[in-house]
N, C-alpha and C positions, 0 to 999 in steps of 0.2 A: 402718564398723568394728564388728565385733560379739563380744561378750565373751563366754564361757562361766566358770562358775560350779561348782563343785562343791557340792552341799553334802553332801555326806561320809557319803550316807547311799544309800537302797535303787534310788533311780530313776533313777540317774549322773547324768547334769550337765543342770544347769539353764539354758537358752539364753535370756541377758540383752543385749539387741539395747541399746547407747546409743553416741550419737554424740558424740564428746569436738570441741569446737569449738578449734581453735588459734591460730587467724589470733588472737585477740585478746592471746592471749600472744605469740605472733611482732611484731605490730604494736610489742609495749610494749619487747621486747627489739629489735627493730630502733631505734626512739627511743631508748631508755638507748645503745644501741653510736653511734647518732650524735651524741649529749648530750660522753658520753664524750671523743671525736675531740676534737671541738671545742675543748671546754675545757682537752686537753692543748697542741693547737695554740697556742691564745689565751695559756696561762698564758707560752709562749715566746717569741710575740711581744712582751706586755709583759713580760717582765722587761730592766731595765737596771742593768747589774752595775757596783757600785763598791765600792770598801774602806775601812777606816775604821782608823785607827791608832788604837789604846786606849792610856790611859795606863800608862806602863811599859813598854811595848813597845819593842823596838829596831827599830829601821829599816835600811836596806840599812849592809852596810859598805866603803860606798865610801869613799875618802876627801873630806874637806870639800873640799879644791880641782877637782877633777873633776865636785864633782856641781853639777848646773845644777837649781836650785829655780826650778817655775813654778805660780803659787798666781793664780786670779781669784778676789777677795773681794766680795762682792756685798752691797750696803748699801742704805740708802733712795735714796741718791743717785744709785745706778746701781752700776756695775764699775770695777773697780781691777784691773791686771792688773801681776802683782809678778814679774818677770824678772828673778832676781838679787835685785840690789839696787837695778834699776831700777824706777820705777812708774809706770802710764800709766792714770790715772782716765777714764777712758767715764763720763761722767753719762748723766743721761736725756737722750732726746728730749721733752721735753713730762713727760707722765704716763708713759710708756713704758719699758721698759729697751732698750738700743739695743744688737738682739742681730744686728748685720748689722756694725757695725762691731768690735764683740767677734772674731766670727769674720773679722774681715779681718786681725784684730791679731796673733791667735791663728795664720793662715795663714803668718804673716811671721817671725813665732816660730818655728813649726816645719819652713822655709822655710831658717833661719839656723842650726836645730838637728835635722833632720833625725831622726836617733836617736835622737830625742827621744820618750817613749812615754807618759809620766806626767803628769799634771798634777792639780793640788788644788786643791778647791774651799771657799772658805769664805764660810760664810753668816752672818747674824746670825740671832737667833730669831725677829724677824716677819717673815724674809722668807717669803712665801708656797711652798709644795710646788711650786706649776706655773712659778712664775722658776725655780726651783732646778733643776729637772726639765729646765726650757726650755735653763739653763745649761748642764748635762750634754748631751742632745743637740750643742748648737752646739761643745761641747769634743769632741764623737765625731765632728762631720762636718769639723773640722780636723786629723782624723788623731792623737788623742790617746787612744787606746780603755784607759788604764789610770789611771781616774779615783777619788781618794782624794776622803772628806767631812771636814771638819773645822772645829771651830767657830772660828767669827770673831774670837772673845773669846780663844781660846787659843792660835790661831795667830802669835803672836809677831814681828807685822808692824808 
């Protein structure tokens, strides 16, 4: 590629031969465009959507006899799963949280309740991110894709 040059003066233009290299800009803008992709893909994959009732907030206005409250609270001891007013504690396995029989219990639940779509999680403070996380999953792969957080302490169980 070669450039010409005026300089504004008696000889007309002055013939300035330089070769502009691009691949290296292509290369860095090809990287960023696939950088990009990636990490729009990735931030979708991880996300896992729940809600969280703040205080003062109202909640749905069903009436109290209609609605079927389903709350697993997760403790040092393992899971507690609150149906109603029924409760059916899942301790550990060992060291473990026994997240096989969680989801069997969970199946059976929503198995008996069908239109059932919601369910609440509550945790105490040292339970670790990845139980809590682990919990959410096993409440999605039971058919329950509209999962509330709320703490353990305030949940009034």
């Amino acid at each position: 590629m070669s450039v010409s040059v005026d300089d504004g003066g008696k000889g007309g233009k002055k013939s300035v031969n330089a070769d502009l290299n691009l691949v290296p800009y292509i290369d860095l803008l090809t990287c960023m465009v696939a950088f990009l992709l990636i990490t729009a893909v990735w931030s979708q994959l991880a996300r896992l959507e729940a809600h969280q009732k703040g205080q003062g907030q109202a909640g749905e206005d069903t009436p109290p006899e209609k609605q079927f409250k389903l709350v697993v609270v997760v403790n040092d001891e393992g899971f507690n799963v609150v149906a109603d007013q029924d409760q059916q504690p899942l301790p550990k396995k060992g060291t473990e949280y026994d997240y096989e029989k969680l989801a069997s219990e969970l199946k059976k639940l929503k198995d008996s309740h069908p239109d059932k779509t919601d369910i609440q999680i509550a945790s105490e403070d040292q339970i670790k991110f990845e139980i809590l996380v682990r919990t959410m999953d096993t409440a999605l792969t039971a058919r329950f894709p509209d999962l509330s957080l709320i703490d353990a302490g305030g949940a009034g169980i």
